[in-house]
N, CA, C and O atoms as CSV, one atom per row, in Angstrom:
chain,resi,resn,atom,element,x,y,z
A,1,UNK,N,N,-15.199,80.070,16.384
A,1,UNK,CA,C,-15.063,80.797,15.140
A,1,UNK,C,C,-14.298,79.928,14.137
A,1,UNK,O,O,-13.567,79.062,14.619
A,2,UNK,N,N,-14.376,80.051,12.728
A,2,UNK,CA,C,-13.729,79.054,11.910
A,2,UNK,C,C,-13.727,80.016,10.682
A,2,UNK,O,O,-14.597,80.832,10.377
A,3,UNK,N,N,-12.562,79.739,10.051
A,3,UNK,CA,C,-12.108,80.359,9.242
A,3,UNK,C,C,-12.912,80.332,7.505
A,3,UNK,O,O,-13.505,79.299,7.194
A,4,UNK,N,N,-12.869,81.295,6.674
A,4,UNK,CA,C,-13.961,80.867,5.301
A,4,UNK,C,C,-12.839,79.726,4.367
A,4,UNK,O,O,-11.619,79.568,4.331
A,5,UNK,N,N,-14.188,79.003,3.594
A,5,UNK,CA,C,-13.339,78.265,2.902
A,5,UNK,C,C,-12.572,78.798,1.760
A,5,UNK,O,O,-12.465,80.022,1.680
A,6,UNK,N,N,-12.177,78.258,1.114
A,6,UNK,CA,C,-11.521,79.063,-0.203
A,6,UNK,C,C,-12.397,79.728,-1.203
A,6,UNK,O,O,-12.321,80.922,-1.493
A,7,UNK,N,N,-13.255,78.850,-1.723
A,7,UNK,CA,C,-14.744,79.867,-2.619
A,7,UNK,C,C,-15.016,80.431,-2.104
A,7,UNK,O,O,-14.870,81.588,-2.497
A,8,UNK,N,N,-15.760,80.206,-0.548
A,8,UNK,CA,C,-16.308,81.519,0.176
A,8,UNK,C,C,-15.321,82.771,0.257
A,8,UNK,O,O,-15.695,83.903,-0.047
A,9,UNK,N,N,-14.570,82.598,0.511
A,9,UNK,CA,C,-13.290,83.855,0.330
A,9,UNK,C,C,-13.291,84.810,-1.126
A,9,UNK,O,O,-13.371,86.020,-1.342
A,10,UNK,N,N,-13.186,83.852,-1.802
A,10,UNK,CA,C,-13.054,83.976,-3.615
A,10,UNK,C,C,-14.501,84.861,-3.472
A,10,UNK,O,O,-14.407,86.078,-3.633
A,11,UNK,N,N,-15.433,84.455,-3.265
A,11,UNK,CA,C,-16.678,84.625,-3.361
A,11,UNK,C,C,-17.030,86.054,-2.834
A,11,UNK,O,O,-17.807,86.691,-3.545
A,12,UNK,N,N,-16.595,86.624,-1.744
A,12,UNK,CA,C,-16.268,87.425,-0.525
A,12,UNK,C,C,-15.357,88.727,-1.218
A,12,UNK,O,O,-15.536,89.840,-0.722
A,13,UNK,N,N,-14.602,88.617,-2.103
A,13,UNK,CA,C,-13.545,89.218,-2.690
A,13,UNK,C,C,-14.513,89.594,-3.874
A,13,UNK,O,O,-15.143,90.650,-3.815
A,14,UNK,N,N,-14.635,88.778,-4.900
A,14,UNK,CA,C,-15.344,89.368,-5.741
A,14,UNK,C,C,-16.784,89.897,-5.588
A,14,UNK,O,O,-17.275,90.515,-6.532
A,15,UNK,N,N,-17.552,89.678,-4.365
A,15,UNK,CA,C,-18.720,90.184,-4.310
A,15,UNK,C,C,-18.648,92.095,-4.065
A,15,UNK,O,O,-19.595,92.856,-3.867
A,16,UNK,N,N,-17.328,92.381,-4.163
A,16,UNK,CA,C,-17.288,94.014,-3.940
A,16,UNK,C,C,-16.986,94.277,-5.157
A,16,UNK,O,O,-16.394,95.354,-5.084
A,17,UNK,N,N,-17.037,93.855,-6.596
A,17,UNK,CA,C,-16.896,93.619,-7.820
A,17,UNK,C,C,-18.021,93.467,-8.374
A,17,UNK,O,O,-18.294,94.311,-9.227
A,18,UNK,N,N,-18.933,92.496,-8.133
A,18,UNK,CA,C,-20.019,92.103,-9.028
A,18,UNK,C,C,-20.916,91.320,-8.001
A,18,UNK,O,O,-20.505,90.206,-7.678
A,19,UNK,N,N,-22.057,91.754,-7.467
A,19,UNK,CA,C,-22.786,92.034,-6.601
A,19,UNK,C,C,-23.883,90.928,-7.034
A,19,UNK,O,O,-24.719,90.538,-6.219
A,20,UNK,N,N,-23.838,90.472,-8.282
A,20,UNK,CA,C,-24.611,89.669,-8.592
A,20,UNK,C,C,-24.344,87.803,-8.440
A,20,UNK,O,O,-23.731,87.196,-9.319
A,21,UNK,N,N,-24.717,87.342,-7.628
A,21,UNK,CA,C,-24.346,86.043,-6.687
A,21,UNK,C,C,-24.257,84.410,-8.080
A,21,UNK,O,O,-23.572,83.396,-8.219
A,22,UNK,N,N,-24.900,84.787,-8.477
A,22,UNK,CA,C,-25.134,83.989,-9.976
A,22,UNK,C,C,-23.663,84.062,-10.164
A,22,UNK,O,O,-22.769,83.395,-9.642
A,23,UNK,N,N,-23.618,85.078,-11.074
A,23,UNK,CA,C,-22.162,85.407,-11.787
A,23,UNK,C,C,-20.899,85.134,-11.119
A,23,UNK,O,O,-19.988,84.459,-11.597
A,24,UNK,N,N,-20.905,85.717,-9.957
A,24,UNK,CA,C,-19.895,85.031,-9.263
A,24,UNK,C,C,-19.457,83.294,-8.749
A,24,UNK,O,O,-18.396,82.736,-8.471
A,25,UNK,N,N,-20.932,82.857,-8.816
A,25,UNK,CA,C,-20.869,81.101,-8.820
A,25,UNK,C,C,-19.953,80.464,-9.899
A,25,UNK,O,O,-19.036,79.644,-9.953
A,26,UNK,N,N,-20.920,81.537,-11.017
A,26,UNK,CA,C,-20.224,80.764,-12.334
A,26,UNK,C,C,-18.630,80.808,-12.289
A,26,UNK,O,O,-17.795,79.912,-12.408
A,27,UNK,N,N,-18.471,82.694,-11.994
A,27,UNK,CA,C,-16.448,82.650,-11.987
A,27,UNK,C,C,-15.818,81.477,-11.120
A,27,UNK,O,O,-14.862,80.789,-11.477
A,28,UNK,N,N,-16.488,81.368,-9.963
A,28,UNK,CA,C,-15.780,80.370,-9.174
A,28,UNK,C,C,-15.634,78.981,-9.987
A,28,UNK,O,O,-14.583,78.367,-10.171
A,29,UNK,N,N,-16.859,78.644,-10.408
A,29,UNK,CA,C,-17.101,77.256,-10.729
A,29,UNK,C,C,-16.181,76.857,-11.709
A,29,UNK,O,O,-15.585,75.784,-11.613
A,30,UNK,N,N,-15.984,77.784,-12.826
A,30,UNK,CA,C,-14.976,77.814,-14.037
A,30,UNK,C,C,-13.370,78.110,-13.341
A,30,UNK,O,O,-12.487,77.366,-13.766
A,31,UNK,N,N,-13.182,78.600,-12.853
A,31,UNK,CA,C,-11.817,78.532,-11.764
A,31,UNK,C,C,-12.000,77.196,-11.155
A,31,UNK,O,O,-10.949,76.556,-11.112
A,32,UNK,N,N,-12.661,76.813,-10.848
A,32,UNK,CA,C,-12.504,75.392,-9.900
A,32,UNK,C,C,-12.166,74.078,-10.950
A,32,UNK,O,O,-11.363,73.176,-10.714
A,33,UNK,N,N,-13.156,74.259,-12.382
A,33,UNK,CA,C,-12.649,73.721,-13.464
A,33,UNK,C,C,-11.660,73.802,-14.175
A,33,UNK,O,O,-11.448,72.790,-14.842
A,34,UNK,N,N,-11.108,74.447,-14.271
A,34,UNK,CA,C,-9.717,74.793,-14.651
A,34,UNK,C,C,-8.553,74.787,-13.982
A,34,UNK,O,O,-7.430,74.893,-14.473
A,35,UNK,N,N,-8.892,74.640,-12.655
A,35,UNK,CA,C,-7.572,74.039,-11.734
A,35,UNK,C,C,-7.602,73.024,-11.504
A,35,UNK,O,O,-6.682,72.841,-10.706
A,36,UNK,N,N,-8.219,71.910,-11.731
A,36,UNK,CA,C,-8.833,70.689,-11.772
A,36,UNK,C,C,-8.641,70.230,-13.011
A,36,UNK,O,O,-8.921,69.033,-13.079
A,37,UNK,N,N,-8.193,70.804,-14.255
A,37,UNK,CA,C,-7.679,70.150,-15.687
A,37,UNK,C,C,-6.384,70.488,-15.327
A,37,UNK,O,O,-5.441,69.744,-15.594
A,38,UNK,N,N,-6.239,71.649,-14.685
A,38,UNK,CA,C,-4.707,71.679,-14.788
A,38,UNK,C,C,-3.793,70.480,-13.624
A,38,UNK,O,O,-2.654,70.024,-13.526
A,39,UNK,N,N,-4.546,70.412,-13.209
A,39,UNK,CA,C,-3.971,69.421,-11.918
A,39,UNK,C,C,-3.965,67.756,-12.327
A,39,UNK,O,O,-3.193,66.880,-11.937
A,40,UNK,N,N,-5.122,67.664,-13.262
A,40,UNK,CA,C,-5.120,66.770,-14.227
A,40,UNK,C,C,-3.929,66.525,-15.492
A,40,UNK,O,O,-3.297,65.535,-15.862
A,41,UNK,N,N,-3.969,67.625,-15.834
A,41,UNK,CA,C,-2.687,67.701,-17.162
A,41,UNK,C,C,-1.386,67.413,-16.407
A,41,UNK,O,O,-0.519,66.772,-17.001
A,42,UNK,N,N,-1.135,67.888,-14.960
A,42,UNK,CA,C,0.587,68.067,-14.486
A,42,UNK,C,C,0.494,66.662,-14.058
A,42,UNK,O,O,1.593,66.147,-13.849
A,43,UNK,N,N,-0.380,66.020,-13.900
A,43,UNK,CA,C,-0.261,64.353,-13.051
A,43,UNK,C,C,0.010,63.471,-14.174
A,43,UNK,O,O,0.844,62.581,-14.009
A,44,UNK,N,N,-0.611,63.602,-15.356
A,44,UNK,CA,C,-0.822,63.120,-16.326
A,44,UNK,C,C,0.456,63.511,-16.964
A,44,UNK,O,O,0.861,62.491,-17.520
A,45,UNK,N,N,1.413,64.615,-17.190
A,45,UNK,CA,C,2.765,64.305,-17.969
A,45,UNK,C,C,3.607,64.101,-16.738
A,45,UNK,O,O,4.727,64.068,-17.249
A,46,UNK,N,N,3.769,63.960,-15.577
A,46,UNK,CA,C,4.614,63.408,-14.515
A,46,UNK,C,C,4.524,62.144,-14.760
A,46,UNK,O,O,5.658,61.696,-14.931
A,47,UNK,N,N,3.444,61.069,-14.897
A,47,UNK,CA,C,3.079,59.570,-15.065
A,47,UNK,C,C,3.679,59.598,-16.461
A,47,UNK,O,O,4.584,58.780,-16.630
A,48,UNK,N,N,3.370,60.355,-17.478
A,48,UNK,CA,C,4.317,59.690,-19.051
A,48,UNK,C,C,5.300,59.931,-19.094
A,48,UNK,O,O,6.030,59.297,-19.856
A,49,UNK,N,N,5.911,61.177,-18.139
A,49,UNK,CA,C,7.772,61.491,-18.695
A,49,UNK,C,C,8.348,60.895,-17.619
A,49,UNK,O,O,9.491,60.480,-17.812
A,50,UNK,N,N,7.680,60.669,-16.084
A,50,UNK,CA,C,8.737,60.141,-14.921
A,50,UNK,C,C,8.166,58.251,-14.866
A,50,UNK,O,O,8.853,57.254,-15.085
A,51,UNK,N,N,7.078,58.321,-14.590
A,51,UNK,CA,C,7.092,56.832,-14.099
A,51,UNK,C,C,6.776,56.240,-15.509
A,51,UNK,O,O,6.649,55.017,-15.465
A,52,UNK,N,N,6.607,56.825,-16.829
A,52,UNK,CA,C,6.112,56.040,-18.082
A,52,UNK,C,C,7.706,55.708,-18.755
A,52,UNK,O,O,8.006,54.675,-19.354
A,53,UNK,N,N,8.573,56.822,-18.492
A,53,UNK,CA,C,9.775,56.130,-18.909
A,53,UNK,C,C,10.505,55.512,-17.613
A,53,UNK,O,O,11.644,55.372,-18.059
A,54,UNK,N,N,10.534,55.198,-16.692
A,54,UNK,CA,C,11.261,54.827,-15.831
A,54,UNK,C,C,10.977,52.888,-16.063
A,54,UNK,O,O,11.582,51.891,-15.671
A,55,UNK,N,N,9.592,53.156,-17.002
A,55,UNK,CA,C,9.110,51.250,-16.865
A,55,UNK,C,C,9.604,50.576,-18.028
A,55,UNK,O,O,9.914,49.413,-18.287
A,56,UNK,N,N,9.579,51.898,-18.782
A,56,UNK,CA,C,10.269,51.968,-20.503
A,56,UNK,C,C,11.435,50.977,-20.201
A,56,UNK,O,O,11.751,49.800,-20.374
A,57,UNK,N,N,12.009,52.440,-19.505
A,57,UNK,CA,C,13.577,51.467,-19.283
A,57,UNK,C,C,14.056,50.643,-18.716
A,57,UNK,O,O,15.134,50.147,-19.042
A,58,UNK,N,N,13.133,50.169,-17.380
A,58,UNK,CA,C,13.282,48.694,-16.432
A,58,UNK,C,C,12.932,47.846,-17.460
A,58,UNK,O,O,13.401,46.724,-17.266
A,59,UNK,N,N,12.065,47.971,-18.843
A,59,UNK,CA,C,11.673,46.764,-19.247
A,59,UNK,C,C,13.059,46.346,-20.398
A,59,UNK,O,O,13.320,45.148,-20.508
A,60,UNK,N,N,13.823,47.278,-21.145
A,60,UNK,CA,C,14.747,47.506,-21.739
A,60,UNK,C,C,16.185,47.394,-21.603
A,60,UNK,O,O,17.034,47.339,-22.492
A,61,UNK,N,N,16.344,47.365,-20.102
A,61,UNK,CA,C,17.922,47.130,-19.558
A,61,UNK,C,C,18.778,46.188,-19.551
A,61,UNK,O,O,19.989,46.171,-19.334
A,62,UNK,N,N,17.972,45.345,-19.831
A,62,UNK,CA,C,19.380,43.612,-19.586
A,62,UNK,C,C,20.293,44.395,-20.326
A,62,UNK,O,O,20.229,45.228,-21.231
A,63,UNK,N,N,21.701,43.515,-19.217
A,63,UNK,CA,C,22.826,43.459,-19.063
A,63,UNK,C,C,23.225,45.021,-19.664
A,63,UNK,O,O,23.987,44.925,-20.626
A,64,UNK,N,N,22.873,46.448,-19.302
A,64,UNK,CA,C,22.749,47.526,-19.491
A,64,UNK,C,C,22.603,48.201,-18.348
A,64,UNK,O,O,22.052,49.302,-18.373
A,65,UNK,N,N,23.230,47.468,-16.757
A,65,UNK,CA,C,22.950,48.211,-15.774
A,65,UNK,C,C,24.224,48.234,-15.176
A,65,UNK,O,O,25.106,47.426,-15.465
A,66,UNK,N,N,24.346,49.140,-14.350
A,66,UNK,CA,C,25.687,48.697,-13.331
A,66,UNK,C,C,25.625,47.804,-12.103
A,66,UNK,O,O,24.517,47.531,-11.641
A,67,UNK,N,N,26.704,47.339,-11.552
A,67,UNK,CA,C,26.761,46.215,-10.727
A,67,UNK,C,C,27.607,46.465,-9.989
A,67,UNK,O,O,28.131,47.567,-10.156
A,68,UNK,N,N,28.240,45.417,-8.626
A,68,UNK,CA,C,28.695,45.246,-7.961
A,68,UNK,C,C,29.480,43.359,-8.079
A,68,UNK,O,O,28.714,42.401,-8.184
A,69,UNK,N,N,30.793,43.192,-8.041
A,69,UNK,CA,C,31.267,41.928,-8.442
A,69,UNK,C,C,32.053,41.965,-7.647
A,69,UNK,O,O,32.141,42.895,-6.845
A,70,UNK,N,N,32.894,40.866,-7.673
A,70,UNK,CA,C,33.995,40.420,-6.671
A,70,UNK,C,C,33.996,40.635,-5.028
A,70,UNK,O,O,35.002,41.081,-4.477
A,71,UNK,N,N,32.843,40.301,-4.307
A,71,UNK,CA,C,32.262,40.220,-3.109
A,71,UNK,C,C,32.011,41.980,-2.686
A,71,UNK,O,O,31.630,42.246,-1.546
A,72,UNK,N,N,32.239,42.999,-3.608
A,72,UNK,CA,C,32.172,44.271,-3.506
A,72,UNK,C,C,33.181,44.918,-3.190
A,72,UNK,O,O,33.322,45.757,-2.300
A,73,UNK,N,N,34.059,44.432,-4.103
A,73,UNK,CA,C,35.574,44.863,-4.478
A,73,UNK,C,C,35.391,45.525,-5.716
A,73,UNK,O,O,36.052,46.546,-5.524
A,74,UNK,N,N,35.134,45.575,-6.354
A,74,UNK,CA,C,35.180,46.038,-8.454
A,74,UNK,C,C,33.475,46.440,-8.387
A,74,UNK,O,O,32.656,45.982,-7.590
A,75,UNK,N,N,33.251,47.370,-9.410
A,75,UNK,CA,C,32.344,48.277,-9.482
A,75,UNK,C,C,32.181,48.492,-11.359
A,75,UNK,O,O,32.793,49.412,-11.902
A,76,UNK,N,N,31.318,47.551,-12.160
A,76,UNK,CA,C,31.019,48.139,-13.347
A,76,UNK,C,C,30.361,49.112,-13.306
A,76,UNK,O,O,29.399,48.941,-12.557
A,77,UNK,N,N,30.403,50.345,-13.868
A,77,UNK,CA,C,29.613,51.048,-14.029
A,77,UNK,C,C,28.883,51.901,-15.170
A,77,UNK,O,O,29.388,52.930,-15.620
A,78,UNK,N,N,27.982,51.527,-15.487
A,78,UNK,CA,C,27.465,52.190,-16.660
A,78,UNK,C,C,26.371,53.295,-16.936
A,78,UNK,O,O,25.281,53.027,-16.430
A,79,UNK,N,N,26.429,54.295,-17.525
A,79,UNK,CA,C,25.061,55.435,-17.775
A,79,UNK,C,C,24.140,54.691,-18.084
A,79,UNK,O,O,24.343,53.488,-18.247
A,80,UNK,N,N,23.356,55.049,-18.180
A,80,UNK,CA,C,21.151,54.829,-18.402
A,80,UNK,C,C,21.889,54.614,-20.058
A,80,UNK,O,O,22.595,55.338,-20.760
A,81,UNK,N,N,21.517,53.731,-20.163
A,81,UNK,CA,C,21.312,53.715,-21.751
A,81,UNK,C,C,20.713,54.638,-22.706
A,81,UNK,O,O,21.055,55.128,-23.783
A,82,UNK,N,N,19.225,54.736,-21.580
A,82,UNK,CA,C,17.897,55.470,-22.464
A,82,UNK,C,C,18.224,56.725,-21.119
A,82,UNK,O,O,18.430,56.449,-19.937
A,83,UNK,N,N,18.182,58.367,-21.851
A,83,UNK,CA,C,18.066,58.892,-20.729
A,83,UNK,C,C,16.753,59.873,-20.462
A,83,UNK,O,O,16.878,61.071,-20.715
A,84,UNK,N,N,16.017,59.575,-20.162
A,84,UNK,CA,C,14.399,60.285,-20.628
A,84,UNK,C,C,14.140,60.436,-18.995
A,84,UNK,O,O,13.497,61.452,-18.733
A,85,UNK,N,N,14.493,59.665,-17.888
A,85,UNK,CA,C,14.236,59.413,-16.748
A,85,UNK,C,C,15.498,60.564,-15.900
A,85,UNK,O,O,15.361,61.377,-14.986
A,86,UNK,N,N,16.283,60.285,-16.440
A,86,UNK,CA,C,17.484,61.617,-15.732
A,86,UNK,C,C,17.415,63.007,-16.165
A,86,UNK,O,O,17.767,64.032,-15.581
A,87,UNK,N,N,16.917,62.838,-17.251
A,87,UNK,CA,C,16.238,64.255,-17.447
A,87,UNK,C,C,15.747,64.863,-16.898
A,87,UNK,O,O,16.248,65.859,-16.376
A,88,UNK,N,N,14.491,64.492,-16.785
A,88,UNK,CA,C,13.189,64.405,-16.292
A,88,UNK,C,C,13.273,64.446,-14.793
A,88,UNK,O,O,12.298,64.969,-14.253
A,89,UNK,N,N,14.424,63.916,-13.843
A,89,UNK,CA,C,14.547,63.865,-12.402
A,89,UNK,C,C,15.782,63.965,-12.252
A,89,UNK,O,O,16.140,63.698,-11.105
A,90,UNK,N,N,16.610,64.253,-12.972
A,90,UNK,CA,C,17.968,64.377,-12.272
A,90,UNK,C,C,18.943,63.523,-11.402
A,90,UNK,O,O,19.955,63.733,-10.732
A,91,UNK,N,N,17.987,62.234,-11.803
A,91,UNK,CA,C,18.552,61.049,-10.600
A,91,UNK,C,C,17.944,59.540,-11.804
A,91,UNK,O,O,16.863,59.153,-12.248
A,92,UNK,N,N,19.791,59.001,-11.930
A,92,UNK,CA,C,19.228,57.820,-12.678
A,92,UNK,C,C,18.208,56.818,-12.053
A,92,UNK,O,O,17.725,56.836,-10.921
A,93,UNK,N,N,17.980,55.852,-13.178
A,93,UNK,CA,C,16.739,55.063,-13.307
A,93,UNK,C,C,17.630,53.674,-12.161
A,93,UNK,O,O,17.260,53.118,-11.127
A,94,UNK,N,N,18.515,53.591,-12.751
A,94,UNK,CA,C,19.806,52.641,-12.482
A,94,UNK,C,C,19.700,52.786,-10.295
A,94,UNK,O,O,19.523,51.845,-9.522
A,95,UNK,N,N,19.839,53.873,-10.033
A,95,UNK,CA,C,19.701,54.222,-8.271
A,95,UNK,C,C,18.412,54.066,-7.927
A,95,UNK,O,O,18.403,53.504,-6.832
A,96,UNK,N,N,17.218,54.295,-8.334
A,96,UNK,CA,C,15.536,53.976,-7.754
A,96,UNK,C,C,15.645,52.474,-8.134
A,96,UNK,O,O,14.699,51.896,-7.599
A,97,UNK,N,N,16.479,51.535,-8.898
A,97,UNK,CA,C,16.070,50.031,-9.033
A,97,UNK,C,C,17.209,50.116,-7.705
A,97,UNK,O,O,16.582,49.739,-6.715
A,98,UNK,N,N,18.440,50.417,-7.365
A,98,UNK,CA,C,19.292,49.586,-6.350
A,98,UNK,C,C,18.265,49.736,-4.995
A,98,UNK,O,O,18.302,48.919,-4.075
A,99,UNK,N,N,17.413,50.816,-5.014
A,99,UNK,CA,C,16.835,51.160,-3.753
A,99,UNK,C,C,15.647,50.375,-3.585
A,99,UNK,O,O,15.182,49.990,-2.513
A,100,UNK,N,N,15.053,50.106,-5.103
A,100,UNK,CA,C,13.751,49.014,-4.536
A,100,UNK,C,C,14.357,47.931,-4.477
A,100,UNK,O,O,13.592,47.096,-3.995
A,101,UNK,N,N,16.086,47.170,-4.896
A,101,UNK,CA,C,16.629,46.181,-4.231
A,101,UNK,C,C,16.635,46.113,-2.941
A,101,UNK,O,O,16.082,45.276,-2.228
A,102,UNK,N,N,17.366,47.141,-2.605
A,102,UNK,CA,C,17.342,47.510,-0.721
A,102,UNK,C,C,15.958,46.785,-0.339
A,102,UNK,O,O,15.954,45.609,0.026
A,103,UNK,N,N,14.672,47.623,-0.451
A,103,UNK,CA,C,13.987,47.209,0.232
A,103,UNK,C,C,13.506,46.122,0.071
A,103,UNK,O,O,13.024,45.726,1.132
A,104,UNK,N,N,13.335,45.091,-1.114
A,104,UNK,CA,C,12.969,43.921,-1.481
A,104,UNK,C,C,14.163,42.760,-0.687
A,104,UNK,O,O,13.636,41.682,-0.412
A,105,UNK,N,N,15.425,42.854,-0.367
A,105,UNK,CA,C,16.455,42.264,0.673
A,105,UNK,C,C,16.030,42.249,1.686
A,105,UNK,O,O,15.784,41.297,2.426
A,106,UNK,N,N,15.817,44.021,1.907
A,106,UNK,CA,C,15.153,44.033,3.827
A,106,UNK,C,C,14.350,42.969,4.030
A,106,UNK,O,O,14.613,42.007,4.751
A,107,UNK,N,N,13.123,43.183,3.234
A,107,UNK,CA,C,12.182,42.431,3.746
A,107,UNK,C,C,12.220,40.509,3.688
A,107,UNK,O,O,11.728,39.698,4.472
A,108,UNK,N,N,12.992,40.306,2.460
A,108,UNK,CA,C,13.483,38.982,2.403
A,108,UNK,C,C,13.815,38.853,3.259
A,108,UNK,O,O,13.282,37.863,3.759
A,109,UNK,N,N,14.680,39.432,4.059
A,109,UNK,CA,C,15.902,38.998,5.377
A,109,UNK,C,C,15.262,38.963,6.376
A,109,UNK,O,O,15.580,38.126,7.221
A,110,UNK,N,N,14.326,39.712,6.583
A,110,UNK,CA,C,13.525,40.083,7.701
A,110,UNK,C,C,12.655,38.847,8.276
A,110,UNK,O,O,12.363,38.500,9.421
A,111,UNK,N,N,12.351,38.307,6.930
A,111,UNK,CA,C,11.855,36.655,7.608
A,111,UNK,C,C,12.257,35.694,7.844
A,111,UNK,O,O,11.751,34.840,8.572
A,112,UNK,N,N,13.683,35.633,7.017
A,112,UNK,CA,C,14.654,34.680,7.136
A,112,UNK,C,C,16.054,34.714,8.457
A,112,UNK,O,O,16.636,33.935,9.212
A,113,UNK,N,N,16.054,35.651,8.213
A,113,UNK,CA,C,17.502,36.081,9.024
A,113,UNK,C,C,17.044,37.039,10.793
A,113,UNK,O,O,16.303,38.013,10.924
A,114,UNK,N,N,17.486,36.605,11.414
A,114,UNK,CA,C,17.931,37.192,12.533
A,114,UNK,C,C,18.634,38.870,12.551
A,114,UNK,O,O,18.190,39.934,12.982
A,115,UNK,N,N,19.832,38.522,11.915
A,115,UNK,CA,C,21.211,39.570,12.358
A,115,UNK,C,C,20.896,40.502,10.725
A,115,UNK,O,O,21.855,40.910,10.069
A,116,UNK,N,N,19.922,40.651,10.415
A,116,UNK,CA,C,19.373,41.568,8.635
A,116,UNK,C,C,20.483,42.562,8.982
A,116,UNK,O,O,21.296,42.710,8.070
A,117,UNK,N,N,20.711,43.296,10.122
A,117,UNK,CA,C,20.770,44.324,10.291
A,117,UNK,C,C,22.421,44.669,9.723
A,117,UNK,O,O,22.624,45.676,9.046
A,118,UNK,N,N,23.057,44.129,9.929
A,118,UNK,CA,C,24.695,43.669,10.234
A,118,UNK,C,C,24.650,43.745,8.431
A,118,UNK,O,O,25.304,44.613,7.853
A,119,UNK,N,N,23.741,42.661,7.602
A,119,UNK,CA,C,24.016,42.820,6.515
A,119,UNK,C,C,23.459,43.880,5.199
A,119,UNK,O,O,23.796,44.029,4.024
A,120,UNK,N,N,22.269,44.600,6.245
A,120,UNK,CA,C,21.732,45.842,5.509
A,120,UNK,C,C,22.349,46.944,5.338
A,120,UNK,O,O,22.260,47.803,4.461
A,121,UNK,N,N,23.455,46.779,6.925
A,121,UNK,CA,C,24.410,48.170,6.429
A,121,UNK,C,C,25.298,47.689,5.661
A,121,UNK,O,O,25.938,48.581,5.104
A,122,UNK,N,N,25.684,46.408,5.328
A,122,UNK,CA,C,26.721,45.929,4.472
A,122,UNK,C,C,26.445,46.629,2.917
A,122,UNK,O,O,27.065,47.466,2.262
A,123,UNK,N,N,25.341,45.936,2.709
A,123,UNK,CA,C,24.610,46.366,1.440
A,123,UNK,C,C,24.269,47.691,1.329
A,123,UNK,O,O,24.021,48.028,0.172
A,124,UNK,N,N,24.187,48.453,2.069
A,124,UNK,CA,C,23.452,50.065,2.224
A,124,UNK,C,C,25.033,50.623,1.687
A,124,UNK,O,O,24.977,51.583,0.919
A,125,UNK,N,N,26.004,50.259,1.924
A,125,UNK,CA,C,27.371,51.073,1.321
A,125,UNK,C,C,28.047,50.597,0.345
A,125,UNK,O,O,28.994,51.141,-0.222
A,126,UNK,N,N,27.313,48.985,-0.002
A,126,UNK,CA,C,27.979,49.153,-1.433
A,126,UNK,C,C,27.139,49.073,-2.135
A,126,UNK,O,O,27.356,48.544,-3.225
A,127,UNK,N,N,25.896,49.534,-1.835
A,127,UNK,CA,C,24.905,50.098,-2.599
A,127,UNK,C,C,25.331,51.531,-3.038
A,127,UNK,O,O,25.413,51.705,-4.254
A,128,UNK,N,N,25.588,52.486,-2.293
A,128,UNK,CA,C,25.754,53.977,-1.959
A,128,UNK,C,C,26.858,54.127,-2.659
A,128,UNK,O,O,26.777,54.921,-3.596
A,129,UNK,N,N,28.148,53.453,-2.433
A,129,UNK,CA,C,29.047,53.734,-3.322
A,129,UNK,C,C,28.861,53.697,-4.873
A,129,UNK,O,O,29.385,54.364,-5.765
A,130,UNK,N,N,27.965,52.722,-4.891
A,130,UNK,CA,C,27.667,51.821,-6.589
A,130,UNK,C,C,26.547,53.176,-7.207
A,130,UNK,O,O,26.154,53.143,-8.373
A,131,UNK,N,N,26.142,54.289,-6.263
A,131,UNK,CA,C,25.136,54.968,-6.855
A,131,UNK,C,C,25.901,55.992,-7.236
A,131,UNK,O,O,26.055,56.443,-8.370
A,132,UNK,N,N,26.588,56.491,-5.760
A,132,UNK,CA,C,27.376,57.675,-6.594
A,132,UNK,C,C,28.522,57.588,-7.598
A,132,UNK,O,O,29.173,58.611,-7.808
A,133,UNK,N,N,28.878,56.274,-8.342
A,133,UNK,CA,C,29.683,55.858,-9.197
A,133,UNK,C,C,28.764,55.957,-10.443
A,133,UNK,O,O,29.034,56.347,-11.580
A,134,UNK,N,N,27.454,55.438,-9.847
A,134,UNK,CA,C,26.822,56.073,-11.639
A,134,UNK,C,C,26.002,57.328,-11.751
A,134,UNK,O,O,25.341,57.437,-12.784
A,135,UNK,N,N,25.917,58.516,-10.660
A,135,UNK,CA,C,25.415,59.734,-10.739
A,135,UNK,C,C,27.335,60.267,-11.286
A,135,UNK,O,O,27.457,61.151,-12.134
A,136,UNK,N,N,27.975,59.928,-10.972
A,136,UNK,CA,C,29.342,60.603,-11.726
A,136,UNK,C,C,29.379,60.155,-13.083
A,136,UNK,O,O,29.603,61.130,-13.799
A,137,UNK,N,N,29.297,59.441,-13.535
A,137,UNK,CA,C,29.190,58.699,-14.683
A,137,UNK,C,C,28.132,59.847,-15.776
A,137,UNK,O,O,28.470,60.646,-16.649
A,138,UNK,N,N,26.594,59.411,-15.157
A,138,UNK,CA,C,26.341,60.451,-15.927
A,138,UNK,C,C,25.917,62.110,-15.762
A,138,UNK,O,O,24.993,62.731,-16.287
A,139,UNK,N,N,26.686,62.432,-15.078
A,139,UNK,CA,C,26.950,63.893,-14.823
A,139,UNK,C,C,28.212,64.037,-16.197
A,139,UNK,O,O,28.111,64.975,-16.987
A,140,UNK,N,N,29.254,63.090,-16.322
A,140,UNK,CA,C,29.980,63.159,-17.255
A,140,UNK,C,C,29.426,63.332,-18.555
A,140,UNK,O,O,30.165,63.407,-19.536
């Protein structure tokens, strides 16, 4: 036994409504079109307000980011300059670049180095510290 698909259901529901099999194609078909623009429209302003400003501002940042100095002793820290991306996600632009650092190290190390591991957790906490120094920042 196997369960109906979703039109057939739709289809199934309204056929105790309107008995005429035509008409009901069409309701479905126009429901199927219209969740299909709408699914279109929500992808389409997620790509211009999350990943269209997030490139905005990777392309815009020199010397406008926070850091880590003195072997990871001292901590500059600065807000998003542009904030269209923290808005929009609630999580600066500044923490998704330290994290595609992370993984762009891993994998550097991974071919080079033996002991990655020893220095990934090194980096994983003064990464972590350096993030929640600029989610306080701009929560301020």
């Amino acid at each position: 036994m196997y369960s109906l698909k979703k039109d057939q259901l739709i289809s199934l529901y309204l056929s105790r409504l309107i008995p005429i099999n035509e008409i009901r194609y069409q309701i479905i078909n126009r429901k199927n079109k219209m969740e299909t623009q709408e699914t279109l429209d929500y992808h389409m302003d997620r790509w211009t307000n999350i990943a269209g400003s997030h490139y905005t501002i990777h392309d815009t940042h020199h010397n406008k980011i926070s850091f880590i100095y003195n072997g990871g002793m001292d901590y500059v820290v600065k807000p998003d300059h542009r904030t269209d991306f923290y808005d929009a996600t609630g999580i600066s632009y500044q923490i998704v670049e330290l994290i595609h650092r992370l993984i762009k190290m891993k994998n550097v190390r991974m071919q080079r180095i033996f002991h990655f591991n020893k220095y990934l957790k090194s980096d994983d906490k003064l990464y972590s510290q350096l993030a929640n120094l600029i989610m306080k920042e701009m929560k301020e």
